[in-house]
Legacy VTK file of the C-alpha trace (Angstrom):
# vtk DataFile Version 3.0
C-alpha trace
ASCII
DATASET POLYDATA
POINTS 169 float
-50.057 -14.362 117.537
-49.072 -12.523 114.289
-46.257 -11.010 113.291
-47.095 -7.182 111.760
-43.699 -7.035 110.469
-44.058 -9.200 107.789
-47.778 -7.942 107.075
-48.528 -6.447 104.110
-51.549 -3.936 105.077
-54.673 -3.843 102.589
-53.055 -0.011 100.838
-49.837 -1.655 99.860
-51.821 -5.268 98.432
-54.214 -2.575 96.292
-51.304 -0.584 95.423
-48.803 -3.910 94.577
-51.921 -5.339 92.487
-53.058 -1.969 90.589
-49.595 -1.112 89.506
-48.682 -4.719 88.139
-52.574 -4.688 86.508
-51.333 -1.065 85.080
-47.850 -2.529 83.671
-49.293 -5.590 82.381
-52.099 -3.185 80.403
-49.547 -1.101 79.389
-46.960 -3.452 77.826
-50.183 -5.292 76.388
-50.255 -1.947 74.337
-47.078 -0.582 73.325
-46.161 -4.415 72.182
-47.686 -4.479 69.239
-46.726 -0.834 68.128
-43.137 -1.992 68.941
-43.835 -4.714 66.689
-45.355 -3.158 63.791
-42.719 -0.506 64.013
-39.698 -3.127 64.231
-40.906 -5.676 61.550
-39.984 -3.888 58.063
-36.327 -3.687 59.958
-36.253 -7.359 60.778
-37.247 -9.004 57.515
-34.067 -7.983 55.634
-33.809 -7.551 51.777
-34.992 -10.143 49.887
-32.043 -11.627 47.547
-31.898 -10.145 43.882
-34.520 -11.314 42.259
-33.253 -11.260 37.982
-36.637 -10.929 35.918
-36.562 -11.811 32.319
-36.634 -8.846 29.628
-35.341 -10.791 26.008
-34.559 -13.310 23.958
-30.147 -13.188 23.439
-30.635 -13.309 19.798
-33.097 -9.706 19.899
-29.474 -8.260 21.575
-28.366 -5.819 18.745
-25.111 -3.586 19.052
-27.524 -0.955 19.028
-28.758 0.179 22.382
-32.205 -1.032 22.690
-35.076 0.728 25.315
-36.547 -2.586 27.335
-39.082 -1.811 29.766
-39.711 -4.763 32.376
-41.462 -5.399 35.815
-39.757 -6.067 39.218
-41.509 -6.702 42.493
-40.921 -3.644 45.086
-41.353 -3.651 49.164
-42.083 -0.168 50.550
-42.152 -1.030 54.398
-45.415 -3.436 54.284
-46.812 -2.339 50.562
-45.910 -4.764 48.127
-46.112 -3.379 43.942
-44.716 -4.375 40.470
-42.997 -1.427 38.776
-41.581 -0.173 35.735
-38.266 -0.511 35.147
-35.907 0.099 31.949
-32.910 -0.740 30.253
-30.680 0.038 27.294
-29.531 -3.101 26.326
-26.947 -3.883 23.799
-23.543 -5.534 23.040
-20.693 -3.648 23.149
-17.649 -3.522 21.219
-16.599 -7.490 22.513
-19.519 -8.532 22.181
-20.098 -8.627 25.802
-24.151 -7.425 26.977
-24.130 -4.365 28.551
-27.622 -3.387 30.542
-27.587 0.486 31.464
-29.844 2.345 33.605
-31.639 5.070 31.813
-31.312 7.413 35.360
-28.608 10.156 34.863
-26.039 10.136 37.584
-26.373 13.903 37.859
-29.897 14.586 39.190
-31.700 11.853 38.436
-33.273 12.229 34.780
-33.599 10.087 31.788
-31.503 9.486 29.138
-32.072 8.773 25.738
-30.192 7.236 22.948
-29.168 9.033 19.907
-31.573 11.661 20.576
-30.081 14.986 19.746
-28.301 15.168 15.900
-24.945 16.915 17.281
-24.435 14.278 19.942
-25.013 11.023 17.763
-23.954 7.837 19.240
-24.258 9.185 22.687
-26.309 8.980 25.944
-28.031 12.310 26.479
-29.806 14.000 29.553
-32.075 16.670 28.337
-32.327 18.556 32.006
-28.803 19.633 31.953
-27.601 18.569 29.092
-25.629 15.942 30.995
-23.666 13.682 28.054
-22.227 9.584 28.103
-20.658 7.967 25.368
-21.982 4.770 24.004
-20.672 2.379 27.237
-22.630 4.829 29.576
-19.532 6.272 30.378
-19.918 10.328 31.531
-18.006 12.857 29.381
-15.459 15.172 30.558
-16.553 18.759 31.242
-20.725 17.951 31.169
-22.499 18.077 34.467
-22.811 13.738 35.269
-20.070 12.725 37.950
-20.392 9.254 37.405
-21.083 6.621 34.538
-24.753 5.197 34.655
-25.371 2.219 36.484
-25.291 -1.417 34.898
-27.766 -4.166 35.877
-26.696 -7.429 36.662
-27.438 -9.794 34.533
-27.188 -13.843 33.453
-28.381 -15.614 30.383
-30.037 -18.959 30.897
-31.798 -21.074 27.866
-30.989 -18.448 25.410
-32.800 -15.481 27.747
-31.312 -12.446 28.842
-32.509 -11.637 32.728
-31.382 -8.826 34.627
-31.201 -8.134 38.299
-30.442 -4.672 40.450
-28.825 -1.790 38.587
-24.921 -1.504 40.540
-22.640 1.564 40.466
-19.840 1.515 38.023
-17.551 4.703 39.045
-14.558 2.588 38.661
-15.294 2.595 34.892
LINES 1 170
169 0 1 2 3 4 5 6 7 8 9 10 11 12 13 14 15 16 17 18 19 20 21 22 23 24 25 26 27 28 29 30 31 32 33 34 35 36 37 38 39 40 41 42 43 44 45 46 47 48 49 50 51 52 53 54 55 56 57 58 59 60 61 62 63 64 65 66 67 68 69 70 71 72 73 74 75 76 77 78 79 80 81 82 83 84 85 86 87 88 89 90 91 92 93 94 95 96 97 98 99 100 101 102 103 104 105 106 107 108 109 110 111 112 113 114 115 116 117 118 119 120 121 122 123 124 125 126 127 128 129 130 131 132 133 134 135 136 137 138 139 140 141 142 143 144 145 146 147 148 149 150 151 152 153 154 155 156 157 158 159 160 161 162 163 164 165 166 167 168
């Protein structure tokens, strides 16, 4: 004799098997979309990469407009871009890499451009002003000083690396 206690009756089996089928389906689904949605998050940055942009004996005390090309990851696209520098030496003779993007709004500045602000960084959008270190002026619309790459010399060759903040300057 059977015991119907411990009987599980044919609507509970279908219902037991459809709904694990169902959950197994369903996870087989959202898995990957988890995945694809999670992966840019778990790679990480990659380490500063320094790209080469000069010979050390091209480095003038005269800021100098070097454009060079750095490998960029935008979630899963992978491009070279542009990027520039105003490389000189300053005053010690140290190198001194500056980001051409003002600190205000985001513009470019040029060297030596305008006659009544010689020897100084200029930002034509709002007339934003740095001295020759990259350095903001007092009273013009910049509230920091533009960023400096990192940088090493090896063999003579000048690379740089990310462009860091330098408000304590």
């Amino acid at each position: 004799m059977t015991d119907k206690k411990n009987q599980v009756s044919r609507r509970q089996f279908l219902n037991y098997t459809l709904t694990g089928v169902g959950g197994f389906m369903g996870a087989a689904l959202v898995a990957p979309m988890v995945g694809f949605a999670v992966d840019p998050l778990l790679k990480g940055e990659k380490d500063t990469d320094f790209v080469y942009v000069m010979d050390e004996n091209e480095i003038t005390n005269e800021p100098q407009r070097k454009t060079f090309k750095v490998d960029q990851v935008d979630g899963w696209y992978e491009s070279q871009v542009d990027r520039t520098a105003w490389v000189f030496r300053d005053e010690n003779g140290e190198i001194l890499a500056l980001s051409p993007v003002c600190t205000h709004l985001g513009c470019t500045v040029d060297w030596n451009s305008r006659e009544e602000f010689s020897n100084e960084f200029f930002c034509p959008c709002h007339d934003g002003r740095y001295d020759k270190n990259g350095v903001n002026i007092a009273d013009t619309p910049p509230t920091e000083p533009l960023h400096a790459y990192e940088y090493k010399v090896e063999d003579g060759k000048l690379y740089l690396g990310k462009a860091k903040s330098r408000k304590e300057a």
